[in-house]
C-alpha positions as CSV (number, residue, x, y, z in Angstrom):
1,X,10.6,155.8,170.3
2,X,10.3,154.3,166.9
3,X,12.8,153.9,164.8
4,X,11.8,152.3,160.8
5,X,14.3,150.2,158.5
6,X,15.6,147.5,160.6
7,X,17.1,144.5,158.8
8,X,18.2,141.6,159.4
9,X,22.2,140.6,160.0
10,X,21.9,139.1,156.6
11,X,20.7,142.4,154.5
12,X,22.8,143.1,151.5
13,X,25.0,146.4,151.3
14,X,21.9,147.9,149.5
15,X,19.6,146.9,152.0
16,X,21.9,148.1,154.9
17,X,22.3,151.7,152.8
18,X,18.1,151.3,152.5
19,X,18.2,151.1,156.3
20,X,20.3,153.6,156.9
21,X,18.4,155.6,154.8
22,X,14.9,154.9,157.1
23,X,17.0,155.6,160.2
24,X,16.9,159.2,159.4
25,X,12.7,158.8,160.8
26,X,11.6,158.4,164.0
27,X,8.7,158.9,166.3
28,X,9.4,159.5,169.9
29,X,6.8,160.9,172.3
30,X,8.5,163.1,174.7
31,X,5.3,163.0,177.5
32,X,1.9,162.0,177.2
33,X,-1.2,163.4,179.3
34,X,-4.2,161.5,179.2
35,X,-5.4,161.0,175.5
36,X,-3.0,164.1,174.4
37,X,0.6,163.5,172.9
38,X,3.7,165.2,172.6
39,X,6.4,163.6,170.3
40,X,9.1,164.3,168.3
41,X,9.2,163.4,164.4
42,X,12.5,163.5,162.8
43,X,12.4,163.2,159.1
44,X,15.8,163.5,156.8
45,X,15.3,167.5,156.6
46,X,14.4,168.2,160.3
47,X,13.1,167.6,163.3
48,X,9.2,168.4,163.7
49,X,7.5,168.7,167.4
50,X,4.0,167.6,167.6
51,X,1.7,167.8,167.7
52,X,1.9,170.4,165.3
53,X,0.2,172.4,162.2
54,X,1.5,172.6,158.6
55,X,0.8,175.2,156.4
56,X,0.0,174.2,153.2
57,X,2.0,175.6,149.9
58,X,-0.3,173.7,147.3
59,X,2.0,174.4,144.2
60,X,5.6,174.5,146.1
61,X,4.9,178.1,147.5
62,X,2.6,179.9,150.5
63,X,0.7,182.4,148.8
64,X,2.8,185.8,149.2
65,X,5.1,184.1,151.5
66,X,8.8,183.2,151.6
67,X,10.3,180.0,152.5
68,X,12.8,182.6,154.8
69,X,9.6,184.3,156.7
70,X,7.8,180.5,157.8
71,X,11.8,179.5,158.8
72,X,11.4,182.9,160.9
73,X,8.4,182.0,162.2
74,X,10.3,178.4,163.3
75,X,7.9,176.3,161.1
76,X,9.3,172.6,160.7
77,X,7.3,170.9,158.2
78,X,4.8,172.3,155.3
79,X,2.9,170.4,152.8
80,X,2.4,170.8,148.4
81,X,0.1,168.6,146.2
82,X,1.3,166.2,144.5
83,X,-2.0,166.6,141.8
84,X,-1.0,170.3,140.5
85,X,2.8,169.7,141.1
86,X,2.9,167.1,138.8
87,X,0.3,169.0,136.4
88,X,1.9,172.5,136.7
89,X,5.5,172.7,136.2
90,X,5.4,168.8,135.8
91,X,7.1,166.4,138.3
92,X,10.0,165.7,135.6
93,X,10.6,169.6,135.5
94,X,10.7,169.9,139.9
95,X,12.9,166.5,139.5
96,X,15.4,168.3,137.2
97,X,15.4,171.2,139.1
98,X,16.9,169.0,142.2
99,X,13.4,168.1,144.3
100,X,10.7,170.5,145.5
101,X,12.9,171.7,148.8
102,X,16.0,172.5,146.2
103,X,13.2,174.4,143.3
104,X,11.4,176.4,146.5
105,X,14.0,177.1,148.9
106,X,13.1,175.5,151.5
107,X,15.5,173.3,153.8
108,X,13.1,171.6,156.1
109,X,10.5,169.2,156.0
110,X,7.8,168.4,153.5
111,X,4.5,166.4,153.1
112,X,3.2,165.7,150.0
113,X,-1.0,164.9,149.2
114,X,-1.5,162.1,147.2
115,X,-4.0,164.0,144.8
116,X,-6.5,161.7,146.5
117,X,-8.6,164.8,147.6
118,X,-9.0,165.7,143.9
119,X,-11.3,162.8,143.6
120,X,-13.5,165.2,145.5
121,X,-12.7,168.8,144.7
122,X,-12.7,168.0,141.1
123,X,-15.0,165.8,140.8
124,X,-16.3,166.8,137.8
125,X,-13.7,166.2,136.1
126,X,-12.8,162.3,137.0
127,X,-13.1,159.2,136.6
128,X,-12.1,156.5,138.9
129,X,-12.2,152.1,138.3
130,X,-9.8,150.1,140.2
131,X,-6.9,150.9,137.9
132,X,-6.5,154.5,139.5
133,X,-8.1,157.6,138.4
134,X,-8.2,160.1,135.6
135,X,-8.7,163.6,135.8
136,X,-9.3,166.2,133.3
137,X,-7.5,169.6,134.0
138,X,-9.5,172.4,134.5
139,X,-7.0,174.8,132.6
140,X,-6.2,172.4,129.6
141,X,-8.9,169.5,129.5
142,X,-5.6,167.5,129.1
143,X,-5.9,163.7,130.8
144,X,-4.1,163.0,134.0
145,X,-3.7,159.2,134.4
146,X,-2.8,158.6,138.1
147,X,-2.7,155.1,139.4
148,X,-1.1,154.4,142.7
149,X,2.1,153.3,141.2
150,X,2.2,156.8,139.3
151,X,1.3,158.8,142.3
152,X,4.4,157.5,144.1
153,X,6.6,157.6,140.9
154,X,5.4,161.6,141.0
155,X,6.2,161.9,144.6
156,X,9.5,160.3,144.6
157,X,10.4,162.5,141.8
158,X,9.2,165.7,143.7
159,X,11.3,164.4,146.5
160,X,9.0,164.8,149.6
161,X,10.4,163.5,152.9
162,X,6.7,162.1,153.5
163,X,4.4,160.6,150.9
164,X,0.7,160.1,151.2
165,X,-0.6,156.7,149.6
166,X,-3.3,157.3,146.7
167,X,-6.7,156.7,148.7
168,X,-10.3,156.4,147.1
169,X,-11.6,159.3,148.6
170,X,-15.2,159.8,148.3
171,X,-17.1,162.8,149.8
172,X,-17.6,162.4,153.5
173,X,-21.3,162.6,153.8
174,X,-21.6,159.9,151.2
175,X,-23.3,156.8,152.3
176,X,-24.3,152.8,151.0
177,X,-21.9,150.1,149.6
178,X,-19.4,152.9,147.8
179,X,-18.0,153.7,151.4
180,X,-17.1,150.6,151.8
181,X,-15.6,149.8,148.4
182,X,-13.6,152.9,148.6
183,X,-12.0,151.7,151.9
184,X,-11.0,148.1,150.6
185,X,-9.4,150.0,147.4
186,X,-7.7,152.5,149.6
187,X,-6.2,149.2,151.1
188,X,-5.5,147.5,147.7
189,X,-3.9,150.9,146.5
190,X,-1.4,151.3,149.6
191,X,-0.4,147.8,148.8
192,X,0.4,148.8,145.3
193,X,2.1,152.1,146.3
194,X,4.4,150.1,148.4
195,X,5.6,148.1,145.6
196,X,6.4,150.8,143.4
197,X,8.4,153.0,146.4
198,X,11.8,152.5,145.7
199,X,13.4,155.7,147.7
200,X,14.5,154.9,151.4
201,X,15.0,158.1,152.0
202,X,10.8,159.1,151.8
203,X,8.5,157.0,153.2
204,X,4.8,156.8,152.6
205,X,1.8,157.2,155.3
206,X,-1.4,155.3,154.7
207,X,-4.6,156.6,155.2
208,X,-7.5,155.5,157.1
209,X,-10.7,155.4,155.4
210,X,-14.3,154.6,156.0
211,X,-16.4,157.4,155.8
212,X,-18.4,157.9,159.3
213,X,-18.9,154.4,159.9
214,X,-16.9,153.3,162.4
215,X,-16.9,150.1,162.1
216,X,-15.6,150.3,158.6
217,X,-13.2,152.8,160.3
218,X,-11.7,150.4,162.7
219,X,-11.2,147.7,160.0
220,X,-9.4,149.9,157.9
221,X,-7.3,151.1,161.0
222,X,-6.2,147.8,161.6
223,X,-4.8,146.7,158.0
224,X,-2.9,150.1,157.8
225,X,-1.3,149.7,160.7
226,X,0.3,146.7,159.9
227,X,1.7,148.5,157.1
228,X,2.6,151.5,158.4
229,X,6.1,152.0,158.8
230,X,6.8,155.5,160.0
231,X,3.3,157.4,160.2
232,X,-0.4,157.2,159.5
233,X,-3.3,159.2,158.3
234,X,-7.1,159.7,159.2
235,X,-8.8,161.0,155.9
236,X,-11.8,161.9,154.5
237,X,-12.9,164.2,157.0
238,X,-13.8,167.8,157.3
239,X,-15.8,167.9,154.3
240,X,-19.3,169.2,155.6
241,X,-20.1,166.5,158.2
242,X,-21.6,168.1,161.5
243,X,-19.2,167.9,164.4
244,X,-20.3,165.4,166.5
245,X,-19.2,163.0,163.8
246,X,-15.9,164.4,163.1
247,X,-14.9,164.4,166.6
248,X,-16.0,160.4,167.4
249,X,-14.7,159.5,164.0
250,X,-11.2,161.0,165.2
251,X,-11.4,159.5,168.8
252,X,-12.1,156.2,167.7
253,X,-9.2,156.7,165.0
254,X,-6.6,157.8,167.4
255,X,-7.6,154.9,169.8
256,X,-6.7,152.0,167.6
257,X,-3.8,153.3,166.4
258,X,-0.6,151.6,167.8
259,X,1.3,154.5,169.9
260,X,4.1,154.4,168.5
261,X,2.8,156.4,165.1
262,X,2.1,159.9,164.3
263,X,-1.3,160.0,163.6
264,X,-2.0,163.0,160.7
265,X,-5.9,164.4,160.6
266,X,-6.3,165.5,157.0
267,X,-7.7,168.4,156.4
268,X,-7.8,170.3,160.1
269,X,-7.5,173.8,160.1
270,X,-9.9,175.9,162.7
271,X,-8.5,176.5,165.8
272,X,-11.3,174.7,168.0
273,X,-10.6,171.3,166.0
274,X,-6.9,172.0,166.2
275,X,-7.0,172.1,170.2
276,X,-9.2,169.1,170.2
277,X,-8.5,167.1,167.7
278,X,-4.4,167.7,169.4
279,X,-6.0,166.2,173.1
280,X,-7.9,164.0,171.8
281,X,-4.5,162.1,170.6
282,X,-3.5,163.1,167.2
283,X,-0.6,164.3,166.1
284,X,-0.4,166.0,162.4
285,X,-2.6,169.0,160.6
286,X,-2.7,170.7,157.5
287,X,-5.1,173.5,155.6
288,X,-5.3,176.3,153.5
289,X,-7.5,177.9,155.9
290,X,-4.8,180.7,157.5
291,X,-3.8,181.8,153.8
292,X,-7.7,181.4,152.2
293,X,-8.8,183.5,154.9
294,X,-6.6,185.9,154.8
295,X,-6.6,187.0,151.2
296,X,-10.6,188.1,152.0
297,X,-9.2,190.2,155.0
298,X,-9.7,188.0,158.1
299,X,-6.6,187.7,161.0
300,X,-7.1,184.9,162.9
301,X,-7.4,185.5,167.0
302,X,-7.4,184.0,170.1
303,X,-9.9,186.8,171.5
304,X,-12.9,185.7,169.1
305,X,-11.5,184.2,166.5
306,X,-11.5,185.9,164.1
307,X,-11.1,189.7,163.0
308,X,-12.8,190.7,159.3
309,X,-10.3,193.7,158.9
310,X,-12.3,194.8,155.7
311,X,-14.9,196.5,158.2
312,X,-15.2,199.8,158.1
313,X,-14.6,200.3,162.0
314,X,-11.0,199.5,161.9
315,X,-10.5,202.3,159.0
316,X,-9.1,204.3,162.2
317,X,-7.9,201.5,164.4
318,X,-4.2,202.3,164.6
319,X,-3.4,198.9,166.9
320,X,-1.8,195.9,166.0
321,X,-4.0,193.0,164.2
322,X,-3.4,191.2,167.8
323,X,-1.5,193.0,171.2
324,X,0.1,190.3,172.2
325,X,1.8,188.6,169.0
326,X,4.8,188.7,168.2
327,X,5.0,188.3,164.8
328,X,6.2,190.8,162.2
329,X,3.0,192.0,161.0
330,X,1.6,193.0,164.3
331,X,4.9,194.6,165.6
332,X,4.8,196.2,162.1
333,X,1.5,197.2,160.9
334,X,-1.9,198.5,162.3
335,X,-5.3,197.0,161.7
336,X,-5.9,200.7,159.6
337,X,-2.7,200.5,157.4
338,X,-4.2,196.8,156.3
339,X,-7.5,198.4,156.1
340,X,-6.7,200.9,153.4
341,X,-5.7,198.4,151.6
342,X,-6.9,195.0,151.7
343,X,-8.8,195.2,148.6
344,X,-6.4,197.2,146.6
345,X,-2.8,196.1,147.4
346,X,-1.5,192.3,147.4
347,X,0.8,193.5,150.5
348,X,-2.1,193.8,152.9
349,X,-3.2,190.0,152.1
350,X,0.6,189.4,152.4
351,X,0.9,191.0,156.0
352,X,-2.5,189.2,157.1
353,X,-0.5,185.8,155.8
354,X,1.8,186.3,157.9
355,X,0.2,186.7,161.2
356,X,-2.7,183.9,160.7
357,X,0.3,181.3,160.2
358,X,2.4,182.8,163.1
359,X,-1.0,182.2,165.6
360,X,-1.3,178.7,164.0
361,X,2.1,177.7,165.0
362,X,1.8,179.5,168.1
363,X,-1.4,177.9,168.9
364,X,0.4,174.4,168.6
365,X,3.2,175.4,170.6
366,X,1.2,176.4,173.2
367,X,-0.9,173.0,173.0
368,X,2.7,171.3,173.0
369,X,3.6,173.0,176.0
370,X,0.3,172.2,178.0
371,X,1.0,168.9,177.2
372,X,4.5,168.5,178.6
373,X,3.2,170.4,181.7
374,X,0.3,168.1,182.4
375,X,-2.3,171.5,182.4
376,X,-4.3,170.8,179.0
377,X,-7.4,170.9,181.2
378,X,-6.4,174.5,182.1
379,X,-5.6,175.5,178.7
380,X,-8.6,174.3,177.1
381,X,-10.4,176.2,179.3
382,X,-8.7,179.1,179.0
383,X,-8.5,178.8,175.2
384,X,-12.2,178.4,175.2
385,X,-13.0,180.9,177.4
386,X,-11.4,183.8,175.0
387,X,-12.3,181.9,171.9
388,X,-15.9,182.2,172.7
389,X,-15.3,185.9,174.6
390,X,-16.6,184.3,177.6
391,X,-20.1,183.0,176.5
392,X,-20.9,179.7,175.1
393,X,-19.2,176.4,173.9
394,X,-20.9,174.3,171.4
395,X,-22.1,171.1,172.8
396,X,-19.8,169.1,170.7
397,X,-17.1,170.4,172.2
398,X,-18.7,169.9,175.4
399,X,-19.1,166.1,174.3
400,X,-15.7,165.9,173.4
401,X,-14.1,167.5,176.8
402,X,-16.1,164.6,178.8
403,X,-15.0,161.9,176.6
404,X,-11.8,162.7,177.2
405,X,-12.5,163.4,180.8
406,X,-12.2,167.1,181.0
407,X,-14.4,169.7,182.4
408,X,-15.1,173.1,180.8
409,X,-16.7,175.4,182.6
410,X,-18.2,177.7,180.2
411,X,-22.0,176.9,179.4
412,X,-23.0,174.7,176.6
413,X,-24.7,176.4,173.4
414,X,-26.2,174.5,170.6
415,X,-27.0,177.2,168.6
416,X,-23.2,178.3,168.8
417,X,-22.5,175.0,167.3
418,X,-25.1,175.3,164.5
419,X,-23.3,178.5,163.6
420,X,-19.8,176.5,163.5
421,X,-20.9,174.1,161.3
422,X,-22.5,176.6,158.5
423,X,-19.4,178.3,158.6
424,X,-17.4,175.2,158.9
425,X,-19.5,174.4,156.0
426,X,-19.2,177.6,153.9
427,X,-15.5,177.6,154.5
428,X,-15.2,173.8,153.1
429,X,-17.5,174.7,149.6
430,X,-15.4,178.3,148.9
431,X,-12.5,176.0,149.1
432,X,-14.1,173.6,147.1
433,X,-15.0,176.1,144.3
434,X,-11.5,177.6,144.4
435,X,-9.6,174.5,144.1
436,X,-11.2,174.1,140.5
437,X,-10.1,177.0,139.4
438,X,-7.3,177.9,141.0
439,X,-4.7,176.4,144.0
440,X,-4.7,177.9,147.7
């Protein structure tokens, strides 16, 4: 296990409070199976098993969700933004208030985002030199000045357990000299946001850049791992790039990072990258996707994915969104109760809500528990199998199995994986255009 903090006999009484402070995180991995991880991450708030999925409440709330319902659904850890907290109410006002877990409720752990993502989502509206970056707000056209020193003064003041360093984030199918520059100012800015941390009790993960190039990938890995104290990220992925790329960029990733850190994959949502992504040795997820999706009607399954519960053929369907969850909306409600009113009533995309980020955490656990029991070859499998309603896997996936030494036994399909990535893709722009308008 991994414990951060530690000081030296000759610490003053503030630097032995500071360690005491850091004790409260630790990595420990509880059993390991091949590539694939299970750990443990305790944070001042709670104690999070990975690996492990957390839903995202951009502005300190889920859409249409109480911090009491994710507690019932045993969620550990969820993540807000740091970019529209600190624009709307205004990091002073959630610092008055007590922190972001006192102003929302919610006892357990919390990530926050840099804004770093912003740089991409709205960028329209920045500008970026190696000061920081400023960003116009799309409600007020009022400046945002954020420099790295700023982002962390923002996120200490919101009073996340973990904060994400300010990264230059450029879109990931960006190529030439800029990739490169924006890694070596990722590093420059993490140096900066470590001199301006001053709260023992959060801690700040850094964030691997590079783009696709993995050489630029593995230096960057390498100079944010000597300065990672509790946890480390892999960013600027799952933006559009096909998924051959995004798998080999995350394999390579997890492979030159020490062992003893958490690794977090920005940005991973869809259950397929989930499962792989979790085997392939990383640790830490977060995306909108379960809430997005379900405010335009669609339940997340095993048994194909996905169910669009705006079609007409489930106006008389009086089963459950899914036979064999458990959560309250499928012990509660019928797929034609949320069908009469998914486009009229806020409750329907309230009771969809609820189920896609019960099967998220559900998913995980089950990954989790494949893990401990050595069977991940089994589950995959399985999870493919029903996934894909028996037919085809894409090839990527197929790629990714044998480089971590697994066998599915489903048939390969390219064109299945030319349909992932458009609605990979598709998914990634809607999000795009509704994060200049609005938060998810």
């Amino acid at each position: 296990s991994f414990r951060g903090g530690s000081m030296s006999p000759s610490a003053t009484t503030e630097s032995s409070a500071d360690s005491k402070e850091m004790s409260k995180f630790a990595f420990e991995l509880l059993a390991t199976s091949r590539r694939a991880r299970r750990g443990c991450l305790t944070t001042p708030h709670s104690v999070v098993e990975t690996p492990v999925f957390m839903p995202v409440g951009t502005q300190g709330t889920m859409k249409g969700i109480l911090p009491e319902q994710l507690i019932t659904m045993d969620c550990r850890i969820l993540l807000c933004n740091t970019y529209h907290l600190g624009h709307r109410p205004g990091h002073e006002v959630v610092g008055e208030a007590g922190g972001i877990h006192k102003m929302m409720n919610w006892p357990r752990s919390i990530l926050t985002d840099s804004g770093g993502f912003q740089m991409v989502s709205l960028s329209k509206l920045m500008t970026l030199d190696e000061e920081g970056v400023r960003f116009e707000s799309p409600h007020t056209q009022e400046i945002t000045n954020l420099p790295p020193e700023e982002c962390i003064r923002v996120q200490q003041n919101l009073g996340a357990d973990i904060m994400m360093q300010l990264d230059h984030v450029v879109h990931t199918l960006t190529t030439g000299p800029i990739v490169e520059e924006a890694m070596e100012r990722s590093i420059r800015w993490l140096d900066r946001c470590e001199e301006a941390h001053t709260k023992p009790e959060q801690t700040i993960f850094p964030i691997v850049q590079g783009g696709l190039n993995l050489e630029l990938r593995k230096k960057c890995a390498e100079e944010m791992a000597k300065r990672a104290q509790v946890g480390i990220a892999i960013g600027g992925l799952s933006g559009g790039e096909d998924k051959s790329s995004f798998w080999r960029v995350v394999a390579a990733c997890c492979d030159w990072l020490p062992p003893h850190l958490p690794r977090y994959v920005m940005g991973v949502g869809f259950a397929v990258d989930l499962v792989v992504c979790s085997l392939l040795g990383a640790d830490m997820f977060d995306c909108v996707f379960p809430t997005r999706t379900a405010r335009f009607g669609t339940a997340l399954v095993r048994r194909g994915g996905q169910l669009h519960l705006k079609q007409a053929r489930f106006a008389n369907d009086f089963s459950p969104i899914d036979d064999r969850c458990e959560c309250h909306s499928c012990r509660t409600y019928t797929r034609a109760y949320i069908y009469s009113n998914i486009a009229k009533e806020t409750v329907a995309c309230h009771i969809v809500s609820v189920h896609n980020l019960h099967h998220q955490l559900q998913l995980m656990k089950d990954v989790r528990q494949s893990i401990a029991d050595g069977k991940e070859e089994v589950f995959l499998n399985e999870f493919l199998n029903e996934y894909y309603e028996g037919g085809a896997v894409p090839g990527w996936v197929h790629d990714a199995a044998a480089h971590m030494g697994y066998t599915i036994n489903q048939a390969r399909g390219e064109m299945e994986e030319r349909k992932h990535k458009a609605k990979h893709e598709d998914v990634v722009e809607s999000k795009r255009e509704k994060k200049e308008v609005t938060v998810a």
